[in-house]
N, C-alpha and C positions, 0 to 999 in steps of 0.2 A: 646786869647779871645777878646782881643781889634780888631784886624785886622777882624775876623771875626765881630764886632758890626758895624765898620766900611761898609765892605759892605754889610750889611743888610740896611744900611742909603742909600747909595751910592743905590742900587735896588729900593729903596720907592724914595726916590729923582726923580728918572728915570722914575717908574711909572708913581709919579703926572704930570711931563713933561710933557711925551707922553702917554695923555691918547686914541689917537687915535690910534696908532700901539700895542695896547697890545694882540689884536688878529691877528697881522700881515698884517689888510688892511690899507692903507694909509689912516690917515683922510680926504682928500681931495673928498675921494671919500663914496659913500653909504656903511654903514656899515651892516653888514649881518646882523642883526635882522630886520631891518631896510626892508632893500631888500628884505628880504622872504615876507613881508605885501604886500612891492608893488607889488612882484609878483606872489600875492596869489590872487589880484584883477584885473589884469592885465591879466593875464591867466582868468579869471572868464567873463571879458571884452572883449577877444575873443572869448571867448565860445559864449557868448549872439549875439556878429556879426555874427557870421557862420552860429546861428542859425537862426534866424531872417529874416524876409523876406521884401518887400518894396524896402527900398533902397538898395546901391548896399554892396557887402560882405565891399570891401573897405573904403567906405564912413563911414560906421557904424563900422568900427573900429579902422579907425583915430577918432572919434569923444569919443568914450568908453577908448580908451587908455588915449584922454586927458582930461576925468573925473578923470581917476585915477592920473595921474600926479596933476589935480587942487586937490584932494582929501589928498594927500601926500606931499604937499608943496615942489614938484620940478620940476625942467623943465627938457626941451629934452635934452639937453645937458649935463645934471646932470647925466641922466641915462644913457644917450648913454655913454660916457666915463667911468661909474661905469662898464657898461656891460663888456667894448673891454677891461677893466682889468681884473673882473672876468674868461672874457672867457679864460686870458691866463696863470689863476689859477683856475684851475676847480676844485680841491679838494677844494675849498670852494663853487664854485658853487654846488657839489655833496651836499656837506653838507645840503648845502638850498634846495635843490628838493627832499632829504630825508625827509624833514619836512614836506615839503609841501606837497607832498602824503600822511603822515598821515593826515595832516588837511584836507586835500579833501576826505580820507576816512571816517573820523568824520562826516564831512559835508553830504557827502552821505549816511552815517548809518541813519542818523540824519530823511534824509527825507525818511527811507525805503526801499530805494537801497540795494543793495547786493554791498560788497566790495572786496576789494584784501585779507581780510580773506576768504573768501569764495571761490577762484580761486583755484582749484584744483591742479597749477601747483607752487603754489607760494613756497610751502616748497619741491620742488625737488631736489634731488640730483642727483649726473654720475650716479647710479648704478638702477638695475632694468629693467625691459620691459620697464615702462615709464619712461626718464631721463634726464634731463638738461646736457648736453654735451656740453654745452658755454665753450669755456675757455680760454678767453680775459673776458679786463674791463667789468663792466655794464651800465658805465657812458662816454659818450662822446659832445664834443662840435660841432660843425661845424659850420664855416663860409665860407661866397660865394669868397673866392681867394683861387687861386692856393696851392695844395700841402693840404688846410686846408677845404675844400669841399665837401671830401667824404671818406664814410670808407668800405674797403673792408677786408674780410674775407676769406679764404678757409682751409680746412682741410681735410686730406687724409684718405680712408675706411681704416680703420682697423678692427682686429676679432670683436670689440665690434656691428659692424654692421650686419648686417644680409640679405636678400634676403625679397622685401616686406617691409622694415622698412619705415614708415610714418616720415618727419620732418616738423616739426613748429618752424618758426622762430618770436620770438615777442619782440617788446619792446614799450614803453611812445614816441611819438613825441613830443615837446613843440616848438612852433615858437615864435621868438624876432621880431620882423615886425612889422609896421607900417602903416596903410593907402595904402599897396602895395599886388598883389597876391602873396600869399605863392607856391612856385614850390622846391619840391625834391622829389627824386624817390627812392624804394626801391625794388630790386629785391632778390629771392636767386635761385641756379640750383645744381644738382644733377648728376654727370657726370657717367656713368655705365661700367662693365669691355666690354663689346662691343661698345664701343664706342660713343653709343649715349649719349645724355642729353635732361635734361629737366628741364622746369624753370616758375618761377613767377615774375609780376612786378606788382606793385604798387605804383600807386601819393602819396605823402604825403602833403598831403595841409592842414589839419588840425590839430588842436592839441587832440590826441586821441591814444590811442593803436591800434600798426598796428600787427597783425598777417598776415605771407603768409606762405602757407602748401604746402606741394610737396606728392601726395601718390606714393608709394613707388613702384617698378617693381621687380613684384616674382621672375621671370624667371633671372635676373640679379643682380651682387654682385654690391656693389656702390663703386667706384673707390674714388672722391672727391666729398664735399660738399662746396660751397662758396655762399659768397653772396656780397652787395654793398647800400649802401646809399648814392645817391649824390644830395648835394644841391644848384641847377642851381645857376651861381651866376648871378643879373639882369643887364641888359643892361646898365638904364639909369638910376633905383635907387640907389644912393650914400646912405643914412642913412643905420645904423650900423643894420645890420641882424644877427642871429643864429639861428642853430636850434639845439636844447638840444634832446639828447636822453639818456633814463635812461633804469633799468629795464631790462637791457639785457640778452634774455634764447636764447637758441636752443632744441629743448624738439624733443626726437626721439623717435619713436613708434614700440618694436617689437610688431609682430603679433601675437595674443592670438592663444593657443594650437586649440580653435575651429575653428578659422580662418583657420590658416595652414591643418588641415584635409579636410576642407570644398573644398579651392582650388587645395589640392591633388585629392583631387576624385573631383574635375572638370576638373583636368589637365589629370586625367585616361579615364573616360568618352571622351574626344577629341581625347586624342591618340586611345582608342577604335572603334572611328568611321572614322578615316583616313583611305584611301583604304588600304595599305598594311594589317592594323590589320584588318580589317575587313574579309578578306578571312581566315584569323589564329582564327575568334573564333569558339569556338567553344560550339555545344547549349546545353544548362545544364537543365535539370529537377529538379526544385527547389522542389516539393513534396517528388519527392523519392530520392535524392540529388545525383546522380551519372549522367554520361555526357548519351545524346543520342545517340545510334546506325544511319546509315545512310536510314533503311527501317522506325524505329521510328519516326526520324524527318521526314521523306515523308509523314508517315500518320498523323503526331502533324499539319501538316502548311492545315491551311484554305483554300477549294477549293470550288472555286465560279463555280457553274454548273446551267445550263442552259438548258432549252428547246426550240430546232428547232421547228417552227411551220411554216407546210408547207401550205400554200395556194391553191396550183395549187395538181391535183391528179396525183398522181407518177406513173401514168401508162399512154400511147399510144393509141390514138386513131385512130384506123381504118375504115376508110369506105369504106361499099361496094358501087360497081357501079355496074350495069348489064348493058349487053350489049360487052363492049370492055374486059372484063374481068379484069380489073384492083379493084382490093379489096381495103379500107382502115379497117384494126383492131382498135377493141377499148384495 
């Protein structure tokens, strides 16, 4: 009983020590409750630059960023260093952008907006016609060096795929930046058992949900699906960049029972009218429901008739002469 009272002393001793490591980040640096304000206001400070017109995007968001620094009582260096260790703990950066989507959902209910309750895709699951098939993290970091830049994805068709299946790929962009243009790119492609493919790209410059959609090819099974996020690293800007991506689905779409009919009797209809089928059909009499005979259909088909009108009279004219005996008849 003693040794145990012992270290229960020894633990609170420890505690009051170090009260900056009790959640694991160094005091040295911003502490999460701390950091999710700044950059609940700091994301809110880019929003207003991107939106904003006048001056240039850059200008107005080195200047908005450093309201929120004079606002939070810390400088650039304070953050910047907070950052380049959260980033290389992102389960606590996850933690903060989990928050922070609720308070911007709040925020937006607030002024009448429709939120991420309202997203039809936010409660999906693998299974179903409609389905989230992500199956990697949700949450990643990116910075502009090597190996740490970009994230790439693919995965191989299996039975769960279908002929026609629609994919969407969507996640949260957040940019860390500064006074600098934001540059990264997102593509995804869809490879088919003939070989071809097909694909989308899109800039990511702002901070916003990016969806890119692939519709789907009836006629072929989908071999692989992948895709890519790379975030260019800059030339000659040195201060500390990322770019946060959360939220991450792949949401696939089979095709509703009326779909698939629709484009079978479109796909019948074309083979019906290609020359081979065309000499094999043969003509049906929907009244009396049995096929027509070959003297039937000669009298069913439409004959355009006409009347010759002759001008000149259809008969020879002769005359007579007297004299040399030569006649002409009329």
């Amino acid at each position: 009983m003693r040794k145990l009272w012992y270290k229960l002393m020894w633990a609170a001793a420890g505690g009051l020590l170090l009260p900056g490591c009790q959640n694991g980040v160094p005091s040295e640096y911003i502490q999460p409750r701390e950091l999710e304000d700044i950059l609940y206001d700091y994301h809110i400070a880019q929003a207003m630059a991107e939106d904003g017109r006048g001056d240039s995007v850059n200008f107005r968001r080195y200047s908005y960023v450093q309201a929120v620094f004079a606002k939070h009582d810390v400088t650039e260096a304070d953050f910047d260093s907070t950052m380049i260790w959260y980033s290389s703990h992102a389960s606590y950066l996850n933690d903060i952008y989990k928050r922070l989507k609720e308070r911007y959902s709040e925020h937006v209910s607030a002024l009448g907006a429709s939120t991420g309750e309202n997203d039809m895709f936010a409660h999906l699951d693998a299974q179903g016609d409609t389905a989230n098939i992500w199956q990697r993290g949700t949450f990643y970091v990116l910075k502009p060096r090597f190996a740490e830049d970009r994230l790439l994805f693919s995965m191989e068709g299996d039975t769960t795929f279908r002929k026609g299946d629609e994919l969407l790929w969507r996640f949260e962009a957040r940019h860390i930046s500064r006074g600098r243009q934001n540059e990264a790119y997102a593509g995804l492609y869809v490879e088919y058992d003939n070989d071809s493919t097909t694909g989308v790209t899109r800039r990511v410059y702002s901070n916003d949900k990016m969806e890119l959609r692939l519709k789907g090819d009836t006629a072929h099974a989908i071999r692989e699906v992948g895709g890519f996020v790379y975030f260019k690293p800059p030339q000659e800007d040195k201060e500390p960049r990322m770019l946060v991506l959360s939220g991450m689905m792949l949401v696939r779409f089979h095709l509703q029972k009326e779909e698939e009919d629709s484009l079978a009797a479109e796909k019948e209809v074309a083979d019906s009218l290609s020359g081979d089928s065309l000499v094999r059909m043969q003509p049906f009499d929907t009244a009396s429901a049995r096929r027509l005979s070959p003297t039937e259909l000669r009298d069913s088909r439409k004959v355009e008739r006409s009347i010759h009108v002759v001008k000149e009279k259809p008969y020879r004219v002769i005359r007579r002469s007297s004299g040399n005996g030569n006649r002409t008849r009329r």
